[in-house]
N, C-alpha and C positions, 0 to 999 in steps of 0.2 A: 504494500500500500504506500503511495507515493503521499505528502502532506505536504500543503499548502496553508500556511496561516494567513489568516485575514488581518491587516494591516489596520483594520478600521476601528480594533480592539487594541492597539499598542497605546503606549500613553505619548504622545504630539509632544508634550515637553521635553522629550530628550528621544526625538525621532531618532536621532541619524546614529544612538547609539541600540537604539529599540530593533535596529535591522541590522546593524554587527552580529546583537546578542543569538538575535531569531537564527539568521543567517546560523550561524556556531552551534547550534542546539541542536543542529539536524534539520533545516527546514529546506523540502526541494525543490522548492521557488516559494515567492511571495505573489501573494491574491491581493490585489488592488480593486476595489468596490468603486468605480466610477458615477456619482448618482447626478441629475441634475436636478432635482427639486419638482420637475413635469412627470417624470414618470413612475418617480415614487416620493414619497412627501420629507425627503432629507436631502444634504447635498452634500459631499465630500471633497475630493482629490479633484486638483487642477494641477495641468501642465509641469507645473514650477513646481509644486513640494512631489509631484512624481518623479519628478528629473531627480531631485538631490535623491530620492530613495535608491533610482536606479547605480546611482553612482557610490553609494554604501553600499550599496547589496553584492555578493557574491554569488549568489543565483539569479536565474532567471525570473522574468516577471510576469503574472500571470492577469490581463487585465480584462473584467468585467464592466462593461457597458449593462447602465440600468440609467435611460436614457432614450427620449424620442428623436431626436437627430442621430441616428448611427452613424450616418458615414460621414457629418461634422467631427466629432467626438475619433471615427477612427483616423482620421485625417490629426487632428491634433496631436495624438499620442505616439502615432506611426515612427516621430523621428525619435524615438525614445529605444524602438526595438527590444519590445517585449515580446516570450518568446510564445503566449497566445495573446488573442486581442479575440472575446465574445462576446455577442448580443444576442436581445431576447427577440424571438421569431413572433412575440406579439406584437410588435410597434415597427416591426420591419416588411414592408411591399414587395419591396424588390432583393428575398435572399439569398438569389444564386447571383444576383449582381454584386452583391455587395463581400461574400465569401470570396470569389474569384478577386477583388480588389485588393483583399487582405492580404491574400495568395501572393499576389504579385508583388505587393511590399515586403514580402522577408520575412513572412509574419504565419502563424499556425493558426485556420480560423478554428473559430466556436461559434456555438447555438445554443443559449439557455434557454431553459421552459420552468415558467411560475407553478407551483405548484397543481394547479387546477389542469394544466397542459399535458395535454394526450403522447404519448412517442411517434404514437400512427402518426404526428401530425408535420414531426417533419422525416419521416420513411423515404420521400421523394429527394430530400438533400443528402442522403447520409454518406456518397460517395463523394460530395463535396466537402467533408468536416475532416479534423481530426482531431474534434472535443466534441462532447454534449456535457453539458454543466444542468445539473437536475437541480431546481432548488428543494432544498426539506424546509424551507422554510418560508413564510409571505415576504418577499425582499424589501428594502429598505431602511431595517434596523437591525443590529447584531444582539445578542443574547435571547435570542427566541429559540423557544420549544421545538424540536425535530417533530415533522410529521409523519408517522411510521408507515404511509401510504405508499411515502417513496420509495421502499422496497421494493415492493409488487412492478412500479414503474421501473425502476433498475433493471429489475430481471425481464420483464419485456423489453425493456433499450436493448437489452444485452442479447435475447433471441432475437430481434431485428439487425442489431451489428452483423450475429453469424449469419442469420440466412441471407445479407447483402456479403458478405465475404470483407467487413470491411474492418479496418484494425483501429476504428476510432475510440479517444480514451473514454471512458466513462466520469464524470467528477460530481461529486456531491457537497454543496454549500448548507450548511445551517443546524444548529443543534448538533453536532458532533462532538462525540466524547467517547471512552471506553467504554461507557456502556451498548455503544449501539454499534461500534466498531467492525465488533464479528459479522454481524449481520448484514453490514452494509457489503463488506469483505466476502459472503457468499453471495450477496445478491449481484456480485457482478461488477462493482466498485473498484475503481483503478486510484484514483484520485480525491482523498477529501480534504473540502477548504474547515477551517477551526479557528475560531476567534478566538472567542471567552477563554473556551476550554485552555486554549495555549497560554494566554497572557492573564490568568487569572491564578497562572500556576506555576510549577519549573517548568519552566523552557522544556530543555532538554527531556526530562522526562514525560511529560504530556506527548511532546513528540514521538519520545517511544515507543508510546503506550498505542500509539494510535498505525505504527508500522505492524502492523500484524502480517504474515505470511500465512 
């Protein structure tokens, strides 16, 4: 299980050394929570305090559009080169235009789905991805309840990846902790992002806890 902590739960006051620490703890990129206030009722990470993360951080960067301008927002961030950049296929028209765009910037796309979102519902892209970011959680704010529904969703993600033949990762945001870890980890889970759970606790050890084989 690869971990990804979410940046949105470090404490801002001593960012640049909150992504040394993460970084050193074991973490195998960092989740950046991109929100603009339109698509979900909060607003985070701009341009500028991403830059200086990228240039602390010794892993790669893994950045989440929750946001009605997608292709503003990927256009912003693209000179940053993070090693995904994804958006939600709810507030997106055009997204085989906009995955091909990523594509050609250097960049690994992704496709999140809000909790209430079907897998069926992007089956027709999955040859374009290589991410699906499932939320377990209503996005917008960090320390919320995992919803155990997402299992069931994982594991159909995860029989549509095979019977497309396609090697996309699976990654789970929201409520992750040891307790749900195994579960997530059968049902097909490549990838989960951790806020709280990380920065609420040791570093290092939360991150362990959460590499299960």
């Amino acid at each position: 299980m690869l971990v990804a902590p979410s940046m949105l739960s470090c404490n801002f006051g001593k960012l640049n050394d909150e992504v040394k620490a993460i970084c050193e703890a074991g973490a195998d990129k960092l989740h950046i929570d991109v929100m603009d206030g339109h698509f979900v009722p909060n607003i985070t990470f701009g341009p500028v305090v991403v830059e200086h993360i990228a240039k602390a951080s010794s892993k790669p960067l893994d950045i989440h559009l929750m946001v009605k301008n997608n292709t503003f927002f990927v256009d912003m961030f693209a000179s940053l080169k993070p090693k995904y950049i994804s958006f939600h296929i709810e507030k997106e028209k055009h997204p085989h235009r906009l995955l091909q765009h990523i594509r050609d910037l250097g960049i690994k796309p992704a496709i999140v789905l809000n909790p209430s979102t079907p897998p069926e519902s992007i089956e027709f892209l999955l040859d374009n991805l290589d991410m699906i970011l499932l939320m377990s959680v209503n996005p917008g704010f960090g320390g919320q309840n995992f919803i155990p529904s997402v299992l069931e969703k994982a594991k159909r993600l995860k029989d549509l990846l095979i019977k497309k033949g396609s090697n996309a990762l699976i990654e789970v945001d929201g409520g992750v902790n040891d307790k749900n870890i195994k579960d997530l980890k059968n049902a097909g889970v490549d990838i989960v992002v951790a806020g709280s759970y990380v920065f609420k606790n040791d570093y290092k050890t939360a991150i362990r806890s959460l590499k299960v084989q």
